[in-house]
Every structure is written in C-alpha cells, then in structure tokens.
C-alpha positions as CSV (number, residue, x, y, z in Angstrom):
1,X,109.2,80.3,-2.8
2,X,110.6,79.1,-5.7
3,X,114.2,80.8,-7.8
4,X,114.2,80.7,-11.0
5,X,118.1,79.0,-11.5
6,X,118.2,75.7,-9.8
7,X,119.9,72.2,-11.0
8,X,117.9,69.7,-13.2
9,X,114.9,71.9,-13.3
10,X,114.1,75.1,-12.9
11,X,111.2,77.0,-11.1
12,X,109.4,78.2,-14.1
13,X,109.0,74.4,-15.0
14,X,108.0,73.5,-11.2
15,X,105.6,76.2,-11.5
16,X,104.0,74.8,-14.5
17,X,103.6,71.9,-13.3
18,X,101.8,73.0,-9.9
19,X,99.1,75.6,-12.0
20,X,98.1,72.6,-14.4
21,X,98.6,70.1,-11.5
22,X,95.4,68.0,-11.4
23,X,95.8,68.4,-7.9
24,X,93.3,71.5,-6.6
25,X,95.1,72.2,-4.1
26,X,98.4,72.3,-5.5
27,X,96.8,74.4,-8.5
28,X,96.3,77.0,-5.1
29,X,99.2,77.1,-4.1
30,X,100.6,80.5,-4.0
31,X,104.0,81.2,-5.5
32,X,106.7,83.6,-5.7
33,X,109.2,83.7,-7.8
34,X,113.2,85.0,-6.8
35,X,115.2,85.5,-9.9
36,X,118.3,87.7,-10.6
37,X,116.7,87.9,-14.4
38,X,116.0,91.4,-15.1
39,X,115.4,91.3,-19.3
40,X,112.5,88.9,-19.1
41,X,108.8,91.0,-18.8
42,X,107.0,88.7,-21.3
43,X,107.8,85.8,-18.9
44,X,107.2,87.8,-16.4
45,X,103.3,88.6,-17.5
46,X,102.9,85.2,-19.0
47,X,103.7,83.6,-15.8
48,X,101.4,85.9,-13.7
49,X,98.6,85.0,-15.9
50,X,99.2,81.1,-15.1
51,X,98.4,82.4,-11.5
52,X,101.9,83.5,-10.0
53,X,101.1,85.1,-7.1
54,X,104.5,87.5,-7.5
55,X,107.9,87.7,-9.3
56,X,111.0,89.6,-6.8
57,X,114.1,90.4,-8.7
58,X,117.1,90.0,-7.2
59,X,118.6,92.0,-5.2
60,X,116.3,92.6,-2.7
61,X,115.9,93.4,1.0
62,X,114.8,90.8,3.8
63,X,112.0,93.7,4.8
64,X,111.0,93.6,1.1
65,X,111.1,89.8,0.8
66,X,108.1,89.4,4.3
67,X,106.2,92.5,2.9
68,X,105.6,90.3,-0.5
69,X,104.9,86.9,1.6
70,X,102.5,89.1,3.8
71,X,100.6,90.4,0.6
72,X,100.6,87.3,-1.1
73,X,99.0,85.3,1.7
74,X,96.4,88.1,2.3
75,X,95.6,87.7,-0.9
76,X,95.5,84.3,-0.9
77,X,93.1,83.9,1.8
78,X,90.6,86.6,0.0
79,X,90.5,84.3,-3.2
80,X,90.1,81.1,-1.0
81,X,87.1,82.9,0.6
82,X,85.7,84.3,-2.6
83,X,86.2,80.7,-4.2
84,X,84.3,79.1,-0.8
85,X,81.3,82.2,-1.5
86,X,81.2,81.0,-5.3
87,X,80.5,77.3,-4.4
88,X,78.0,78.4,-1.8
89,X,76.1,80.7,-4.4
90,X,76.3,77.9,-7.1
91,X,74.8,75.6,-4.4
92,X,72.1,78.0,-3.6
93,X,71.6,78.5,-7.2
94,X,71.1,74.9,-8.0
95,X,68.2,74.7,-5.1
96,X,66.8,77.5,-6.8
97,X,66.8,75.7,-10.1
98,X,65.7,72.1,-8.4
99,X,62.7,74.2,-6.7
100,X,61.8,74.8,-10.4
101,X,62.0,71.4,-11.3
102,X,59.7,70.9,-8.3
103,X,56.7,72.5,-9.9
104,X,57.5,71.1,-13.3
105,X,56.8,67.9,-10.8
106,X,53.7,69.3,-9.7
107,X,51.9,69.2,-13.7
108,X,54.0,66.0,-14.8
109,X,55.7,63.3,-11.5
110,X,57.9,61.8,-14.4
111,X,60.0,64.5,-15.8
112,X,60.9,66.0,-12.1
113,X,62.4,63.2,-11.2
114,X,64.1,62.6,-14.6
115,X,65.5,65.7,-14.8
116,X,67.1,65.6,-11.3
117,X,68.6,62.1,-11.8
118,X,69.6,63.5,-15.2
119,X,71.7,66.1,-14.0
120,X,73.4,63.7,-11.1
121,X,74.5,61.3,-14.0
122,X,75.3,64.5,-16.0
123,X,77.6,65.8,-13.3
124,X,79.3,62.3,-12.7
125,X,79.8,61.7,-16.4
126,X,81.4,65.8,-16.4
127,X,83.7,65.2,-13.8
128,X,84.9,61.8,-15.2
129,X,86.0,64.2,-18.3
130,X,88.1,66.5,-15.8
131,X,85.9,69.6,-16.7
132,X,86.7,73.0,-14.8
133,X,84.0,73.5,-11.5
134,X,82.3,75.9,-13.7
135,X,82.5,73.7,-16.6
136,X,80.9,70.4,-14.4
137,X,78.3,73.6,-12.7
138,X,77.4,73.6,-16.6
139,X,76.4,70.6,-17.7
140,X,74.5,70.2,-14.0
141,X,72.2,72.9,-14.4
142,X,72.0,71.6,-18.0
143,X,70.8,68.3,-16.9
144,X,68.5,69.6,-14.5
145,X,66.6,72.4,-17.0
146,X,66.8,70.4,-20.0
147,X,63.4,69.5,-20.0
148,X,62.0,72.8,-18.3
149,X,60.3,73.7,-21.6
150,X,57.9,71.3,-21.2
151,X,55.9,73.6,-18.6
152,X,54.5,74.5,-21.9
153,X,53.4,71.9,-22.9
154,X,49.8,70.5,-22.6
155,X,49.1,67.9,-20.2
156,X,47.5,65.6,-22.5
157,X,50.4,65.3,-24.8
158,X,52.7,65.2,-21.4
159,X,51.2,63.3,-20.0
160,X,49.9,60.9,-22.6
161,X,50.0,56.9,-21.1
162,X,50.5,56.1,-24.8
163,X,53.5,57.1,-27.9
164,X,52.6,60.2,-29.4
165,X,51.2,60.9,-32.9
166,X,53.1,63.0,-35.1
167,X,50.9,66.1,-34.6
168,X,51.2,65.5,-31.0
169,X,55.6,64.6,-31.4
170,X,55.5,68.1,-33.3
171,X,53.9,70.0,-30.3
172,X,56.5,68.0,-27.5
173,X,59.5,69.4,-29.8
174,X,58.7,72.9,-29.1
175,X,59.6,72.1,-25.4
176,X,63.4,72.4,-26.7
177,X,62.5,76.3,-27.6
178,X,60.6,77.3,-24.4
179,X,63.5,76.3,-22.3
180,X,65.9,77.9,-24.4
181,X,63.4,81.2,-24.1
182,X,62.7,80.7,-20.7
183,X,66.5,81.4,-20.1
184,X,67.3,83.9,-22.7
185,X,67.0,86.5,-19.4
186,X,69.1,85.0,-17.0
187,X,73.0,85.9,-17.2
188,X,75.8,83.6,-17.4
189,X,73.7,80.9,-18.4
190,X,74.7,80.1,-22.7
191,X,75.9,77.3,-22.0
192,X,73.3,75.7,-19.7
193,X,70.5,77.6,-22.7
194,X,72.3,75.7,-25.6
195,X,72.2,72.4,-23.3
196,X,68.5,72.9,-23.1
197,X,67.6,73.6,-26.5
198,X,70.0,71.0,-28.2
199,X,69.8,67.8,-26.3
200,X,67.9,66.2,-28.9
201,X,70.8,66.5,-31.7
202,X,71.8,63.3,-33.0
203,X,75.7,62.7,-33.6
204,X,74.6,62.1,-37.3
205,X,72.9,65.0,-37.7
206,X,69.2,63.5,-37.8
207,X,68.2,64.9,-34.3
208,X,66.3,68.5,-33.9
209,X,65.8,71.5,-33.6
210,X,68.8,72.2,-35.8
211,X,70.2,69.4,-37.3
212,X,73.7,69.8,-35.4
213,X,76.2,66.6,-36.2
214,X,79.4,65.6,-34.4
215,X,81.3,67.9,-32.8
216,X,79.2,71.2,-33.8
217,X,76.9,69.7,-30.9
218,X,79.3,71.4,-27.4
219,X,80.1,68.8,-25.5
220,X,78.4,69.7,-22.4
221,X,75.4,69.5,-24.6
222,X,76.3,65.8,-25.8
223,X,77.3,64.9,-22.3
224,X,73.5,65.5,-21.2
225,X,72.2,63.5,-24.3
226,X,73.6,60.4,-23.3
227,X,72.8,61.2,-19.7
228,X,69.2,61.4,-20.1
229,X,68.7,58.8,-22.3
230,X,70.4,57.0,-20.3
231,X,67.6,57.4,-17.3
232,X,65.0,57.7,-19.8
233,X,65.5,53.9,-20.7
234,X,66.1,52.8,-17.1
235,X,62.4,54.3,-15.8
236,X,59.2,52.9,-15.8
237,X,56.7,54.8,-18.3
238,X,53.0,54.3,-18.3
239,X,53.2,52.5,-22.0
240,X,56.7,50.5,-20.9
241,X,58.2,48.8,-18.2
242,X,62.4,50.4,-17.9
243,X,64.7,48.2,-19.3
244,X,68.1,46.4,-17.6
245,X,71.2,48.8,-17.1
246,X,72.4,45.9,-19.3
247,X,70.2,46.2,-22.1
248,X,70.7,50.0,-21.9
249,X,73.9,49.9,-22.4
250,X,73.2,47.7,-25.8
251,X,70.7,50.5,-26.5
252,X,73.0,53.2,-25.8
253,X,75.9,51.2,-28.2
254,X,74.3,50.0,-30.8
255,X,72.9,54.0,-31.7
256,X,76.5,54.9,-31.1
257,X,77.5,56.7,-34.7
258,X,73.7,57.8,-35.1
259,X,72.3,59.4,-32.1
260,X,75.4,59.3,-29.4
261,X,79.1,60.3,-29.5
262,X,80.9,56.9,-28.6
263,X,83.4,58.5,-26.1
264,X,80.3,59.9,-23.9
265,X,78.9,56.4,-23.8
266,X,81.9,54.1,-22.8
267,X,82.9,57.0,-20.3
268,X,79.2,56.6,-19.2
269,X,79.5,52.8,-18.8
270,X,83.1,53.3,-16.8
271,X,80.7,55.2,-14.1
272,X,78.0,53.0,-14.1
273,X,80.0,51.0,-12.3
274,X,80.6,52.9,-9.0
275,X,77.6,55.1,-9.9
276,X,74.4,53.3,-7.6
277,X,71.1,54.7,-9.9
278,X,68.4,53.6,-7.3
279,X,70.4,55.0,-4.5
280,X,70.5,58.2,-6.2
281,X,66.7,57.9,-7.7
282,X,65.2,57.7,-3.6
283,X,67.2,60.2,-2.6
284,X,66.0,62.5,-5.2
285,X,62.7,61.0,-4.7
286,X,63.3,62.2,-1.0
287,X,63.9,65.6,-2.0
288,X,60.7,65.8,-4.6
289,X,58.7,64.9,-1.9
290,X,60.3,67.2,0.6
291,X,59.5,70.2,-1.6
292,X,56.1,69.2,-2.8
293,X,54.8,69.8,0.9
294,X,56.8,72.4,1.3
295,X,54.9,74.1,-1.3
C-alpha cells in the first residue's frame, strides 16, 4: 500500500522504481495506490499500465479498503499461476523443439549437438544482456533451430569430411530458407524465423541471404551469430581439429567490424568465464543419446 503524498518521495516514484526494478520479484509485487487526488485519470491509466494493481481515492471505507486488498491478491495469485503455466509450456515447448534437433542428429551427429550447445551459449549470452523471459525464450529457440534447414540438405554436401566447392557452398546456403519455411506455420515464432534465416549476416553487410549490415541485423539474430560461431570453432570437424577458447576469441575479435557486432563478442568473452563449454557439451551429449534410443 503505497499514498501518493509522502515526504522526500512520493509513491508514484516508489512505484516506478519497483515495476522497472531489476528485481523479479519486486517487479511482482502488487500495489495499490491511496491518494486524495481526484483530477488525475491520465496518471491514473498510465500507472495501471506500468502494472498497478489498483488506485483508491480518498475518502474511502475500511470495508472498501479489504475488498480491494482481497481482489488484488486473488488476482495476483492467478497471474503468478498463469506466469508458472507459461514457463512450463515454454519448457515443454523447447523439448518439443530439442526432439527435432534429435532427428536432425539422426542424418548429421555434428549439427545436433551444435545446435543444442548453440542455443545454451545463446541463452547465457541473452540473459547477460538483461532481455525480457520471452525475449531470452527467443534467442533460445533461435539457437536451437538455426540450423534446422539443413534437413534439406543432402548428406553428401552435409556431411562432406572436406570444405565445400562453390556449387556445393550454394546448395548448404539454402538451409537458411528451409528453416525460415519450415516455421512460416508455427505462431508466435518471427522472431525465432528471422534468427533462423539470418544468422549468417555479416555486421558489414557481406553475409547472406540478404545482405543485412549493423543494426538492420535484430539483435537476437546477432546474439546467435556469435554464439554459434563461437561453438563452431571450438568443435572437432572431420577436415579440422577445434581450436583453443583462446584462439577463438582472437578469431572471434579480429572479424569484429566485418562479420560480428563487437558488443556481442566482449559480452561473450565476459561469460566464458563462468560459462564451463565441456560441462555443458556432455550434458547435451547425455541428452542426444537419451533421445536417440528413445526413438
């Protein structure tokens, strides 16, 4: 309970700070406001849309002052149970998604495994950027179907132990537009659809399939770049042994400007170093395995 008139600062300001607290529980907390201001409807509505839970004018009743408490905390337990639903159907969502992944394992070992430790480095490098839950969702569903396309792709250019030749590098680009296609059905999902089919832009414009530069490339999208090549460079391929995390990181700096958005890559090196890559790559590992005999 908060009035709006109170010494040094007032409860509009308190407010305020609670709903853009970066504290989630705080930003929960439901709040009424008690003011003897009668004149003031657009604060009113623009305070309700920050997430007051109600505004009581002054004077009231004690009987009117529970009846609002009772409401407010009945409807504060229904959001906290619709918000606990929403994680669980995300959760469910992404095993749904990583059971696709598994059968992208099934035609090609390398890229289901990729994919998965792509979107785990993905999520950590979202969350260190203070993205929304749905935001951070994003760009983990991102990392994990960014490569989904290549279902379509023939096994012999997948799958090649050797680089590619141009004919075949044409053919392996197109994996960018199945994804994106492979998506175009499912709702709620244009940000995850342009993750897919734009991963390859380079900050300088030289990347494909559109030629996006800077900031015209989302950055969820540039988020999953640096991500995955990241993992890319710190895997064994069949024509390369993967390189040092500190060689990556020269990698990943010296094509900062060309392929990379700098701020992505030094927030990517500030998580490397609580982030433990084989930990994560044997547990994902783990789970591959765990769904291959399931199947």
């Amino acid at each position: 309970l908060l009035d709006y008139m109170m010494p040094g600062i007032s409860g509009k300001e308190v407010f305020v700070t609670l709903a853009t607290s970066d504290d989630e529980r705080l930003r929960q907390t439901p709040v009424v406001m008690l003011t003897a201001k009668h004149d003031n409807q657009d604060e009113q509505r623009e305070l309700l849309e920050l997430g007051m839970a109600a505004y009581l004018c002054k004077p009231f009743g004690h009987h009117e002052l529970l009846n609002v408490i009772d409401n407010v905390l009945i409807t504060a337990q229904i959001r906290e149970r619709n918000r606990i639903l929403e994680v669980e159907a995300r959760q469910s969502f992404v095993g749904v998604v990583r059971a696709m992944i598994s059968l992208l394992a099934v035609k090609d070992g390398y890229t289901g495994e990729h994919s998965n430790m792509t979107a785990d480095l993905a999520e950590t490098l979202a969350r260190s950027f203070n993205l929304s839950e749905e935001e951070v969702m994003h760009v983990k569903l991102g990392g994990l179907l960014h490569d989904i396309g290549k279902i379509g792709i023939p096994e012999c250019i997948l799958c090649k132990p050797a680089c590619l030749t141009p004919d075949e590098m044409t053919v392996m680009r197109q994996h960018v537009h199945y994804g994106e296609q492979a998506l175009a059905g499912v709702p709620h999902m244009e940000t995850v659809r342009a993750i897919v089919k734009h991963h390859h832009e380079w900050w300088n414009g030289g990347g494909y399939p559109d030629g996006l530069k800077g900031t015209e490339i989302p950055l969820a999208t540039r988020i999953v770049t640096v991500a995955d090549a990241y993992d890319s460079m710190t895997s064994d391929r069949p024509y390369r042994r993967r390189l040092s995390q500190a060689t990556t990181i020269e990698r990943l700096r010296a094509s900062v400007g060309i392929q990379f958005d700098g701020m992505v890559v030094e927030k990517l090196v500030e998580c490397l170093e609580n982030y433990d890559t084989e930990q994560i790559r044997s547990l994902n590992l783990q789970f591959l395995d765990h769904l291959h005999h399931a199947a």
